[in-house]
C-alpha angles and dihedrals in degrees: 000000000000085000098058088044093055100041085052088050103048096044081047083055100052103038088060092042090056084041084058097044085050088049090052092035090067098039092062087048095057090048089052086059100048091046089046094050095043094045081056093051084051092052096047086041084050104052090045084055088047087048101046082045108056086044081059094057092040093054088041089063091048092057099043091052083055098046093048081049079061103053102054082047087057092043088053092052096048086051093052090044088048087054090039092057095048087057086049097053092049100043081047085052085049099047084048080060094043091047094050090046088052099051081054093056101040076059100055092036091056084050086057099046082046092059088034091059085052099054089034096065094044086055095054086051095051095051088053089060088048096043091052088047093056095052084045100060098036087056089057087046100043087050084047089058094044090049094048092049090050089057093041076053098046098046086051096055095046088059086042090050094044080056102045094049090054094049089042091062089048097047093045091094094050100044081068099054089039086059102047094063091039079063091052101047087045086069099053096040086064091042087055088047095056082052097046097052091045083054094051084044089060095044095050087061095044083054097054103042085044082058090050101049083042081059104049095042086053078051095056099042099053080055084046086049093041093048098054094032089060095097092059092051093052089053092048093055084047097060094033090063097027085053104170102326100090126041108242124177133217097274099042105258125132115238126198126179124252093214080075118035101052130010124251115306091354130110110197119101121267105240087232100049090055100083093045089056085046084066113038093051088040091057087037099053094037094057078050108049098030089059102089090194085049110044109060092054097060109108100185143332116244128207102197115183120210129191134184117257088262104133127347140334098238091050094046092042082055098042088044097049089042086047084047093046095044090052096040091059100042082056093055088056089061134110096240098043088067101041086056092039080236092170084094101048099036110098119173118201138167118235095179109196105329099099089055113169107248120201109181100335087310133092130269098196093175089053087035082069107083156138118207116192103195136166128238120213121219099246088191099073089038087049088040088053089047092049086046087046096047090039096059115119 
């Protein structure tokens, strides 16, 4: 029994001793390795330090090299200062003997100035004796000339006033005559003055009353002018309060597309085209009839249907003059027809295609389909003013 024990135990024993040794076995391996792989990183860290090293003495000697480049350099220059200096010491021992030679000379030379005021001023003195002198003597000359002119003068005169005396005993007798017939035309001269400013008098009328019928016929013609250029003046209020918003031609008249207003070969209203007529006539008729220097001079207001050149004259005269008509009576059943009484303005009327819309030589048929509302002035106040106006005076 013991023995079995013992022999259990002891194999117990040394398989966990070898178990151990193996333990241990493979630890130290595994510190071998370590050491192994660090010594290897040592080694690599070692030769980049051996490297980085040896580029450090290499550029050490670089920069020694330099620096004992340098320092010759530097050598070279002490030893040209040191010459540079010598020179200097001996140019500053010149300029002490130029400065003292100077200061010699500013001496003398002020000595000089000294004496040259002196003379100077003596000069100046002199000249203005002379100076003196000179006016002195041109003015005696100049007295001398005169003198002499006056009796040149003087001589000439006498021989002129030997002759005239001589030719004014022979013209006596015809001065007297001369002067008898001065007298004469004196007085007709006088006579022809008072004519002649009774003449300019005249004229001077003539002149004024020329200026104020000049006036009045300026006059007329700014009221001329006013009275035919009425119509312009309506358009442009018409497109001043219609602005944008409505589409008026040239010549004033409100145009609304066909396209819109009636389908293809038809002419009865589209229900949706209705109100936008409704508008656009409302805003048209009241700029026209508001306007109390507008209103008493329209004469009618007139529907005119146009159509393209499809087709012929005679179909497109019927179709335009039944568009015209249709549109003609839903305006009269309108609100504003009746405020402005517009059943005896309102003229409806066909055109067919002879009012085509030409672009460029060519057709615009779409364009061509259209109805156009426009006012008609009464020529006959506008002619009545001009007669008044021609008749005057």
């Amino acid at each position: 029994m013991f023995r079995k024990r013992d022999s259990s135990n002891s194999s117990n024993f040394w398989i966990s001793y070898a178990d151990l040794m193996a333990g241990l076995l493979f630890v130290f391996i595994l510190l071998i390795g370590a050491i192994i792989s660090k010594s290897t990183t040592l080694r690599e860290n070692l030769k980049a330090k051996e490297d980085a090293l040896s580029k450090t003495q290499q550029n050490l000697k670089k920069n020694i090299n330099s620096v004992n480049k340098l320092n010759q350099k530097v050598t070279l220059q002490e030893k040209t200062i040191k010459k540079n200096l010598e020179i200097i010491k001996l140019k500053e021992d010149e300029i002490v003997e130029l400065k003292s030679l100077l200061s010699n000379r500013d001496k003398e030379l002020n000595k000089t100035k000294s004496s040259l005021i002196l003379t100077e001023n003596e000069l100046k003195l002199k000249a203005n004796e002379l100076k003196r002198l000179n006016q002195i003597l041109l003015a005696k000359n100049s007295s001398i000339d005169k003198l002499n002119g006056k009796v040149i003068i003087l001589q000439n005169l006498l021989k002129e006033s030997n002759e005239t005396v001589k030719k004014l005993e022979n013209y006596k007798d015809r001065v007297l005559i001369l002067s008898n017939s001065l007298t004469k035309k004196e007085d007709e001269l006088n006579v022809t003055q008072e004519k002649m400013l009774k003449l300019l008098e005249a004229l001077d009328e003539k002149q004024s009353k020329y200026e104020a019928i000049l006036k009045e016929l300026q006059s007329k013609r700014e009221k001329i002018k006013y009275l035919t250029g009425f119509r312009l003046r309506v358009i442009e209020e018409l497109k001043k309060s219609l602005g944008n918003s409505i589409d008026v031609t040239k010549d004033g008249s409100l145009k609304l597309s066909s396209n819109i207003l009636f389908e293809k070969g038809s002419s009865e209203l589209k229900d949706e085209a209705k109100e936008q007529l409704k508008k656009s006539f409302t805003n048209y008729i009241k700029t026209l009839f508001n306007n109390p220097s507008i209103a008493p001079n329209i004469d009618t207001i007139v529907i005119e249907g146009h159509t393209d050149s499809d087709g012929g004259y005679i179909y497109n005269l019927k179709l335009s003059q039944d568009r015209a008509l249709s549109v003609m009576k839903y305006l009269l059943t309108l609100k504003v027809a009746k405020d402005y009484n517009l059943q005896q303005y309102l003229v409806a009327q066909g055109r067919s295609y002879l009012d085509r819309v030409l672009i460029d030589g060519e057709e615009d048929k779409d364009a061509s389909r259209r109805i156009e509302i426009k006012f008609r002035l009464k020529n006959r106040n506008s002619l009545y003013e001009i007669e008044k106006i021609l008749d005057a005076n």
